[in-house]
PDB file of N, CA, C and O in Angstrom:
ATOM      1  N   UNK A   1     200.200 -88.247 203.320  1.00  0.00           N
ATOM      2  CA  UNK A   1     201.575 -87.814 203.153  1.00  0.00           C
ATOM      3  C   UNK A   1     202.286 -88.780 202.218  1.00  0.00           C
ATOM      4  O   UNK A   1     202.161 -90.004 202.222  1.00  0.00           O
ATOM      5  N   UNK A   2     203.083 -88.014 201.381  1.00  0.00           N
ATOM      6  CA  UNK A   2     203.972 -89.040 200.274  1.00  0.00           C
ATOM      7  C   UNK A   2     204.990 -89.559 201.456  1.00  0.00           C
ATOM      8  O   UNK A   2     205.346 -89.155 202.563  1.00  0.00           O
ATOM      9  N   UNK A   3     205.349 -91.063 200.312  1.00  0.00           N
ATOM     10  CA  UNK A   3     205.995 -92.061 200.697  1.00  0.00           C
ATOM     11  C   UNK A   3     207.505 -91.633 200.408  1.00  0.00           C
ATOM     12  O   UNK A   3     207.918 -92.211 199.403  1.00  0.00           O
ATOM     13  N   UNK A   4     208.222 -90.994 200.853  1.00  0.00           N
ATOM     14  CA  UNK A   4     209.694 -90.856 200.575  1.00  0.00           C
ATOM     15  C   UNK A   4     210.621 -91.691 201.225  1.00  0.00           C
ATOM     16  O   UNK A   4     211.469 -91.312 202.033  1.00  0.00           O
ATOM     17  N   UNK A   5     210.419 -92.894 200.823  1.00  0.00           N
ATOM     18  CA  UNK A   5     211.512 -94.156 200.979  1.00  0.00           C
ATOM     19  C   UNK A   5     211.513 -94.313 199.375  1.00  0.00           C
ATOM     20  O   UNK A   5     210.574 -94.540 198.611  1.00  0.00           O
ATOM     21  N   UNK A   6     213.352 -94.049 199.038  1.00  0.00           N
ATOM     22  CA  UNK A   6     213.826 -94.952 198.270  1.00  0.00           C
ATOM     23  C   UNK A   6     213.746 -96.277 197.414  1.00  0.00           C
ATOM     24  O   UNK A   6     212.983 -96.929 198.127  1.00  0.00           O
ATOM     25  N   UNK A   7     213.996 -96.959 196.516  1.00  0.00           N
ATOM     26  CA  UNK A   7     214.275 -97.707 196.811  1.00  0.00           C
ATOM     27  C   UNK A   7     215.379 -98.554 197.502  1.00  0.00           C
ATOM     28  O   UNK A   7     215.198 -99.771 197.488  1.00  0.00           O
ATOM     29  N   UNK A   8     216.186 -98.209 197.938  1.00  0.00           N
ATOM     30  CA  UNK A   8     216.764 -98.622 198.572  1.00  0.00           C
ATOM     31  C   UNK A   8     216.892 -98.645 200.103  1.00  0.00           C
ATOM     32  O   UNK A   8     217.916 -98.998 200.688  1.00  0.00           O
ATOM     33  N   UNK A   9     215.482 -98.135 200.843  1.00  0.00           N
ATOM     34  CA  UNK A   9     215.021 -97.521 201.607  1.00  0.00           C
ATOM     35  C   UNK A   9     215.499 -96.409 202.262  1.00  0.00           C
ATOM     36  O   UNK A   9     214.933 -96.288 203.348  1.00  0.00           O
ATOM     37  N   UNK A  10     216.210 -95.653 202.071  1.00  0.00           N
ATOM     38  CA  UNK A  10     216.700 -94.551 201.953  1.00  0.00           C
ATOM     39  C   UNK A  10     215.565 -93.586 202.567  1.00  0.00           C
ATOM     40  O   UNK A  10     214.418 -93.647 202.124  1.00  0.00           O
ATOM     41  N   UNK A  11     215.890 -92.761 203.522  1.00  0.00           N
ATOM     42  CA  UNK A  11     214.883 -91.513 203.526  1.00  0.00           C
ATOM     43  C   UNK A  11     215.231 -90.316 202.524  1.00  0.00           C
ATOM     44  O   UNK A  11     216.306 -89.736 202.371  1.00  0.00           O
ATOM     45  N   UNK A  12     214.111 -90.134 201.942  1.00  0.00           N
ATOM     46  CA  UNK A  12     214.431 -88.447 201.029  1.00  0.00           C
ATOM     47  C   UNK A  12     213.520 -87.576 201.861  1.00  0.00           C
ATOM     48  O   UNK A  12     212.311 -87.792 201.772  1.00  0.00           O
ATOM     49  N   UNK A  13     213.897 -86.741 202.557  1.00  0.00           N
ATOM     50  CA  UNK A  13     213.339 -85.724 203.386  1.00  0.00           C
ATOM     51  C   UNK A  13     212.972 -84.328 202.185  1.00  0.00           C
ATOM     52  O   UNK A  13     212.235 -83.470 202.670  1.00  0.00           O
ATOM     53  N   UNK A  14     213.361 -84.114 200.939  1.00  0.00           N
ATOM     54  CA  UNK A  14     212.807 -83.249 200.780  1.00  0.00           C
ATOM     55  C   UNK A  14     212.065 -83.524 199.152  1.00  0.00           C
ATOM     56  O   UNK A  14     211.871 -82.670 198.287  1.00  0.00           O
ATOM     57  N   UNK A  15     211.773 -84.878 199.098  1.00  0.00           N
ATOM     58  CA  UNK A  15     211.038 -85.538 198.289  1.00  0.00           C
ATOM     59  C   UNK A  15     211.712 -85.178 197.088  1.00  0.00           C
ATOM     60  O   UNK A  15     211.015 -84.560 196.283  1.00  0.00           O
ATOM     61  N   UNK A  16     212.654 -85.360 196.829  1.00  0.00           N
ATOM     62  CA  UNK A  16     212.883 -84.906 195.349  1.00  0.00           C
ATOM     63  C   UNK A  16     213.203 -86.156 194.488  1.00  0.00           C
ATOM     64  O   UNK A  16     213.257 -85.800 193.311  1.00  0.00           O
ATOM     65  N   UNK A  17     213.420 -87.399 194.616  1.00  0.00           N
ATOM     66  CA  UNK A  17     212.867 -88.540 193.544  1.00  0.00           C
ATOM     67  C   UNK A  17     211.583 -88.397 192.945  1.00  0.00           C
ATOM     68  O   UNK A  17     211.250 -88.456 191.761  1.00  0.00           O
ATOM     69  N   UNK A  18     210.680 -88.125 194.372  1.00  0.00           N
ATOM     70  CA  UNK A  18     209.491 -87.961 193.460  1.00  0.00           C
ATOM     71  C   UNK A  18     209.089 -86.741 192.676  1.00  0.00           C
ATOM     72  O   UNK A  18     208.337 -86.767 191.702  1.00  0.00           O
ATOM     73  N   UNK A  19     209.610 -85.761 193.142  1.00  0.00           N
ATOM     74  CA  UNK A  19     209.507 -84.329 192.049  1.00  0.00           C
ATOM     75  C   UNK A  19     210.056 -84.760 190.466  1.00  0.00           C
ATOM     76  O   UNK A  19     209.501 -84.564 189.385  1.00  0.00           O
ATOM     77  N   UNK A  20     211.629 -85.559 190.837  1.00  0.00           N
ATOM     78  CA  UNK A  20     212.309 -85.798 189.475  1.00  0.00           C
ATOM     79  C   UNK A  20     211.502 -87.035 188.553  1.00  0.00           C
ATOM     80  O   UNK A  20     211.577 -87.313 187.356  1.00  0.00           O
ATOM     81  N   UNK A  21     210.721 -87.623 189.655  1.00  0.00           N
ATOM     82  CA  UNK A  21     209.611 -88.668 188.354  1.00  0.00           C
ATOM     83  C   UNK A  21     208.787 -87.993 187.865  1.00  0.00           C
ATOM     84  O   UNK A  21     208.430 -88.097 186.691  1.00  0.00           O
ATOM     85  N   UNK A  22     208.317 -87.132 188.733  1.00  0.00           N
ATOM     86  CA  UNK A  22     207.110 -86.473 187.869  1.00  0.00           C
ATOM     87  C   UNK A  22     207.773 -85.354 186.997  1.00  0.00           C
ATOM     88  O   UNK A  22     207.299 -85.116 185.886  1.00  0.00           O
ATOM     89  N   UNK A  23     208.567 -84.845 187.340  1.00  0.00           N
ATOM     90  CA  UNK A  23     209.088 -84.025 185.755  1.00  0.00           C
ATOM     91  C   UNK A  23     209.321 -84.762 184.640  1.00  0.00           C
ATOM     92  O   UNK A  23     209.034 -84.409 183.496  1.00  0.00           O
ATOM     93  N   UNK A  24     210.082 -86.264 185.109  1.00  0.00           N
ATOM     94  CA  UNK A  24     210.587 -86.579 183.550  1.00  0.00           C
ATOM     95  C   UNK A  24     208.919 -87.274 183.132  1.00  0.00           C
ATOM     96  O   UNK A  24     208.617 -87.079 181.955  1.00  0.00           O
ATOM     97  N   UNK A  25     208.082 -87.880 183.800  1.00  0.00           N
ATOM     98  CA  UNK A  25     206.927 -88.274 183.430  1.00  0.00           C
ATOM     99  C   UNK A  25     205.877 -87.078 182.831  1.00  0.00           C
ATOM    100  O   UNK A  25     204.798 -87.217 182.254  1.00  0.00           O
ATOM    101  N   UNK A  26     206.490 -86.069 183.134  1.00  0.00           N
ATOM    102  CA  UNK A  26     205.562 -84.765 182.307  1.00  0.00           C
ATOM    103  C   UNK A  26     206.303 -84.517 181.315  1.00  0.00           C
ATOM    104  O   UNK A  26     205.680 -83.663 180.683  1.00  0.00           O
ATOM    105  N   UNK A  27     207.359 -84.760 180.726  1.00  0.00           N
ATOM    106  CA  UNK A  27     208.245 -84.063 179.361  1.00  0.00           C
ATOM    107  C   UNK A  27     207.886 -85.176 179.015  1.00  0.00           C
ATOM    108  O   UNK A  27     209.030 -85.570 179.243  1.00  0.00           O
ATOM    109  N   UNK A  28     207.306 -86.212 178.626  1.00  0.00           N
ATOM    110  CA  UNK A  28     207.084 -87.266 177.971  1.00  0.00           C
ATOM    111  C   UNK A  28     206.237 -86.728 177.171  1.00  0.00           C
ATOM    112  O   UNK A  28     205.283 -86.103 177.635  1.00  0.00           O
ATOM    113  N   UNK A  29     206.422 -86.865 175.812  1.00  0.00           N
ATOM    114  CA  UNK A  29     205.845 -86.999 174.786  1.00  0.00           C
ATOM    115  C   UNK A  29     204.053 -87.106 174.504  1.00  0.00           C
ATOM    116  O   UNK A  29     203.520 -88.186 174.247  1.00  0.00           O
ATOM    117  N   UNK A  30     203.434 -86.065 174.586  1.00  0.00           N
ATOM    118  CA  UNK A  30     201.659 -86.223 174.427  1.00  0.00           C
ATOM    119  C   UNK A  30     201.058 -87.071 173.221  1.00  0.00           C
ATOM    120  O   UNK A  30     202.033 -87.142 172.473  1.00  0.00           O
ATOM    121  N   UNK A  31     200.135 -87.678 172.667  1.00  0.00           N
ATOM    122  CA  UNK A  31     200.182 -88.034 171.765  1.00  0.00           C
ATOM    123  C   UNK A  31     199.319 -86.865 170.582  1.00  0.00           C
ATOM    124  O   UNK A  31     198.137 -86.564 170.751  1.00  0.00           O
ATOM    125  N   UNK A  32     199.884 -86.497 169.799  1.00  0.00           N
ATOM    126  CA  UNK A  32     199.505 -85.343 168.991  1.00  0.00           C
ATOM    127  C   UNK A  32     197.756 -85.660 168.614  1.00  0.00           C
ATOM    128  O   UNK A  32     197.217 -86.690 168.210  1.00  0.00           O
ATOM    129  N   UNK A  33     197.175 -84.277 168.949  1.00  0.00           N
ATOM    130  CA  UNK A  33     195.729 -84.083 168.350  1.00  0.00           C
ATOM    131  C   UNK A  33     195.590 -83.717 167.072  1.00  0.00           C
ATOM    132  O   UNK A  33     194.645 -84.126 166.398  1.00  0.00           O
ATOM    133  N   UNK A  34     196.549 -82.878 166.582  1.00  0.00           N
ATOM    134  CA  UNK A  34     196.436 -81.831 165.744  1.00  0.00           C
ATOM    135  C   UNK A  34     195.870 -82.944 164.548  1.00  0.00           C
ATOM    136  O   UNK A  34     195.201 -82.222 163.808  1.00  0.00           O
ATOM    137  N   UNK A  35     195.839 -83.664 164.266  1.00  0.00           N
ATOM    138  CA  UNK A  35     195.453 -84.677 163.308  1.00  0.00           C
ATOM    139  C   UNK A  35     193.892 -85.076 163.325  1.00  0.00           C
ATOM    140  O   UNK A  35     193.385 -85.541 162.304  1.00  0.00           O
ATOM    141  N   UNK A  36     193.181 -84.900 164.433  1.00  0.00           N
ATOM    142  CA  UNK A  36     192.225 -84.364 164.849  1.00  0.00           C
ATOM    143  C   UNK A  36     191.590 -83.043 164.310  1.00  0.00           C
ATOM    144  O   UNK A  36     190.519 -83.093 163.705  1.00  0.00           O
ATOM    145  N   UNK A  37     192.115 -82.088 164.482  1.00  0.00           N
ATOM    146  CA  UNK A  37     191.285 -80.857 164.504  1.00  0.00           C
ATOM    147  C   UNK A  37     191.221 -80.871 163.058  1.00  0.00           C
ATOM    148  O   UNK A  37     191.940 -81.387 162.202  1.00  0.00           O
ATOM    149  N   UNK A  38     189.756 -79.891 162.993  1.00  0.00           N
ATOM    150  CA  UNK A  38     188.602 -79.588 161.927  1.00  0.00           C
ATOM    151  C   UNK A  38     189.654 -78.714 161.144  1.00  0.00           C
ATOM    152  O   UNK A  38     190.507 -77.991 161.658  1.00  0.00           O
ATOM    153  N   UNK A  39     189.398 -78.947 159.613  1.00  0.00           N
ATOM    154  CA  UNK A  39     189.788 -78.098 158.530  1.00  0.00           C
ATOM    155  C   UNK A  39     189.384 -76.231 158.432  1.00  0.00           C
ATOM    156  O   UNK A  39     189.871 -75.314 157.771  1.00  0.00           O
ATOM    157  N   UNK A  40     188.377 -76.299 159.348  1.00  0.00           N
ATOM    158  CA  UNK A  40     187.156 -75.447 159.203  1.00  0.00           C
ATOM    159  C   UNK A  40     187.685 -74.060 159.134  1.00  0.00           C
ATOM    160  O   UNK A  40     187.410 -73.169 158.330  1.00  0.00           O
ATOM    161  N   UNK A  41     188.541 -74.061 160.192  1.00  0.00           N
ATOM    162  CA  UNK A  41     189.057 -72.592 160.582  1.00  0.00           C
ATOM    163  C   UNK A  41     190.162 -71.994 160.009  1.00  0.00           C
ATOM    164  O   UNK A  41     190.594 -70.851 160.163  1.00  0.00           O
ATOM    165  N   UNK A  42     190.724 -73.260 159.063  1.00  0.00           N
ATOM    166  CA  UNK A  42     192.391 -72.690 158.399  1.00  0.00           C
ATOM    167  C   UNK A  42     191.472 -72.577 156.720  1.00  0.00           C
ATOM    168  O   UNK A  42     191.961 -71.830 155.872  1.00  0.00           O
ATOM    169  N   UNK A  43     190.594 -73.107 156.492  1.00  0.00           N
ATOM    170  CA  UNK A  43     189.767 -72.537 154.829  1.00  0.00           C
ATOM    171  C   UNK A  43     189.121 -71.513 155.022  1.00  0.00           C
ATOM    172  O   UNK A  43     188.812 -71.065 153.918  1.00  0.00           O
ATOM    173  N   UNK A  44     188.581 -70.621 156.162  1.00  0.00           N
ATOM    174  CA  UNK A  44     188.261 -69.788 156.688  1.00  0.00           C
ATOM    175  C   UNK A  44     189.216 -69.094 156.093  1.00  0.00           C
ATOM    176  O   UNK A  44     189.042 -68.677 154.948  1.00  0.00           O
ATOM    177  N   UNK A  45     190.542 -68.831 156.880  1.00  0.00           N
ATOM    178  CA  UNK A  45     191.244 -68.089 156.968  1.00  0.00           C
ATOM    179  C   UNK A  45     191.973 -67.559 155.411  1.00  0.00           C
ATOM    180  O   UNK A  45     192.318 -66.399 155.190  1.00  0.00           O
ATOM    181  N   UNK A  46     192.138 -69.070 154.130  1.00  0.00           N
ATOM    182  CA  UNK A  46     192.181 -68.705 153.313  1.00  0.00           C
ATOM    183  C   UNK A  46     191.275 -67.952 152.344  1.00  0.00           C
ATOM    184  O   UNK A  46     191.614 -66.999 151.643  1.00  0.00           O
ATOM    185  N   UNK A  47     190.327 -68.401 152.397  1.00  0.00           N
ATOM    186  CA  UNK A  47     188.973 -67.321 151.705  1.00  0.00           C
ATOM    187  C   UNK A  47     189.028 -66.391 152.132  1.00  0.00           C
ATOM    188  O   UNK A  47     188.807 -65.570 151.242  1.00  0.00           O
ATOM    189  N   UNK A  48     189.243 -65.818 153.246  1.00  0.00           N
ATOM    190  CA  UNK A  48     189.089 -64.276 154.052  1.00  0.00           C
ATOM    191  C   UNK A  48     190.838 -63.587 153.076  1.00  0.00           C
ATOM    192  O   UNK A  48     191.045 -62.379 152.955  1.00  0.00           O
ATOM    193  N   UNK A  49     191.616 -64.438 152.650  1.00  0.00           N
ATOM    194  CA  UNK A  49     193.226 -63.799 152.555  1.00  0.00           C
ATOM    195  C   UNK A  49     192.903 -63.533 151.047  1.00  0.00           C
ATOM    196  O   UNK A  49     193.546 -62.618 150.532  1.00  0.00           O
ATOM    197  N   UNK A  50     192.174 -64.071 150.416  1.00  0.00           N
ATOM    198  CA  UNK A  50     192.249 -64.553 148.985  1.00  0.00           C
ATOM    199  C   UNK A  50     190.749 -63.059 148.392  1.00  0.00           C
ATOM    200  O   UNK A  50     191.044 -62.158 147.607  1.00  0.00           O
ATOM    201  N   UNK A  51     189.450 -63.196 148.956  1.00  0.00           N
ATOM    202  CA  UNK A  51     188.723 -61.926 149.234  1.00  0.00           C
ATOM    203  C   UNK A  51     189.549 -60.795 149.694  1.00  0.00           C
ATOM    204  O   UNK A  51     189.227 -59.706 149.220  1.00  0.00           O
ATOM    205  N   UNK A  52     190.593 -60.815 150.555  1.00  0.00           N
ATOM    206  CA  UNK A  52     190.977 -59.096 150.652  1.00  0.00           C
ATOM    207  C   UNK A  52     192.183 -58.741 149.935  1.00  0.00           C
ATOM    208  O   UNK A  52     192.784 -57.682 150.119  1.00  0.00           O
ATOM    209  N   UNK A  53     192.742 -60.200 148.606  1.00  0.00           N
ATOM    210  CA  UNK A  53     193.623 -59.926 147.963  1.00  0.00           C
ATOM    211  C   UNK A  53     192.820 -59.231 146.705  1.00  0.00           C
ATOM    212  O   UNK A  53     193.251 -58.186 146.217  1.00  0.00           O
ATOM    213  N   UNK A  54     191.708 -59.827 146.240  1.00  0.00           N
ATOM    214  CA  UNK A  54     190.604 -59.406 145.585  1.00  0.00           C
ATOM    215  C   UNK A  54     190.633 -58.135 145.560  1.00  0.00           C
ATOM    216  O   UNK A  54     191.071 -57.449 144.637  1.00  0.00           O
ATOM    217  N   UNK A  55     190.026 -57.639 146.886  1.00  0.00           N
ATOM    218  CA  UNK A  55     189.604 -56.482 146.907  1.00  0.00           C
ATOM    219  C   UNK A  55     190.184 -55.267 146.944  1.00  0.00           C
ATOM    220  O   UNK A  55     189.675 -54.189 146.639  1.00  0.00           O
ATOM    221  N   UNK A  56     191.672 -55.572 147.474  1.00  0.00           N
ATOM    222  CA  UNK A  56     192.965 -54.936 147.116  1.00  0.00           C
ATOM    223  C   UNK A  56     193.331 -54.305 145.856  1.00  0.00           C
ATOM    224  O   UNK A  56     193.900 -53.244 145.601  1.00  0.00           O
ATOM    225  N   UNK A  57     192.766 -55.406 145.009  1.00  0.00           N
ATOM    226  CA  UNK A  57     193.272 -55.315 143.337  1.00  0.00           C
ATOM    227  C   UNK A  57     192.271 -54.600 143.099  1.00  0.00           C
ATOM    228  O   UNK A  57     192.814 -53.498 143.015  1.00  0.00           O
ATOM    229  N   UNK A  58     190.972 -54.390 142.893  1.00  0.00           N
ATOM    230  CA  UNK A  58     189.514 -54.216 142.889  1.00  0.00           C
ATOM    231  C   UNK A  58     190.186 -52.828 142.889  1.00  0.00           C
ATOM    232  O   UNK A  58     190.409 -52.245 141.828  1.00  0.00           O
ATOM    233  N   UNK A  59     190.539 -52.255 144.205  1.00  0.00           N
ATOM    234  CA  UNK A  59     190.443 -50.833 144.082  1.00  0.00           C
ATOM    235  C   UNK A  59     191.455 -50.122 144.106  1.00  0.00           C
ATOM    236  O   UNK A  59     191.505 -48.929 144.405  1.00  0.00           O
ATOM    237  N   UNK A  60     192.532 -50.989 143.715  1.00  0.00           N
ATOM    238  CA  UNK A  60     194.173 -50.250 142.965  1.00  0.00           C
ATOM    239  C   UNK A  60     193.564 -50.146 141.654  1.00  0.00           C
ATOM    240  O   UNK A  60     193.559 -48.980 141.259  1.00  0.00           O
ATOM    241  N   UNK A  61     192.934 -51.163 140.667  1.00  0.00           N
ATOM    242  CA  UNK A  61     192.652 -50.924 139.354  1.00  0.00           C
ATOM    243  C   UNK A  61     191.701 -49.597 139.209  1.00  0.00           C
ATOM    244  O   UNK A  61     191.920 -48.653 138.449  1.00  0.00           O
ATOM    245  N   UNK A  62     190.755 -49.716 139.979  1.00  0.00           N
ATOM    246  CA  UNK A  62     189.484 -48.547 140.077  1.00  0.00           C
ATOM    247  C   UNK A  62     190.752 -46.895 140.060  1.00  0.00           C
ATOM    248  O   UNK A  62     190.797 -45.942 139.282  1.00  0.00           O
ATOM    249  N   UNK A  63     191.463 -47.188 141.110  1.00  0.00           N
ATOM    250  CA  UNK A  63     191.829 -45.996 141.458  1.00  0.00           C
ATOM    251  C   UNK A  63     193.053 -45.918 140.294  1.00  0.00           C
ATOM    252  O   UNK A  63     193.042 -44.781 139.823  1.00  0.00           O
ATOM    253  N   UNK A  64     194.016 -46.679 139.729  1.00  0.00           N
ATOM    254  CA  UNK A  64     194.512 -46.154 138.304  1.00  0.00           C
ATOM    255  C   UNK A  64     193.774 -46.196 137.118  1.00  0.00           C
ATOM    256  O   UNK A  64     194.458 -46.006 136.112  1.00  0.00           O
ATOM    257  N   UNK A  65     192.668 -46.373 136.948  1.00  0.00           N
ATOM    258  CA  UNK A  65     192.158 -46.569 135.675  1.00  0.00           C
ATOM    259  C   UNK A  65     191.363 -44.798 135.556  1.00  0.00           C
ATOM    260  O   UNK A  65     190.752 -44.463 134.542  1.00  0.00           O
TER     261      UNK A  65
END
């Protein structure tokens, strides 16, 4: 069972110091991955945009010419 004495020894019967530490200790700041992750999947994504701009043109020209 949690310790709900205060500091000031105080009883908190419905624990909410410790609810309010652990909220503000969870909105704390993560330290960012994204600096981490692989290139792999966003050059992917441009080759796939850049091929169906291609192929777009490919067969607007076909089809006015």
């Amino acid at each position: 069972m949690a310790n709900n004495q205060g500091p000031q020894g105080n009883y908190d019967p419905a624990g909410s110091t410790q609810m309010f530490r652990a909220f503000v200790d969870e909105g704390a700041p993560a330290p960012s991955r994204q600096a981490a992750a692989p290139a792999g999947p966003r050059v992917g994504l441009i080759v796939g945009v850049v091929v169906a701009v291609v192929v777009v043109a490919a067969v607007a020209w076909l089809a006015l010419a």
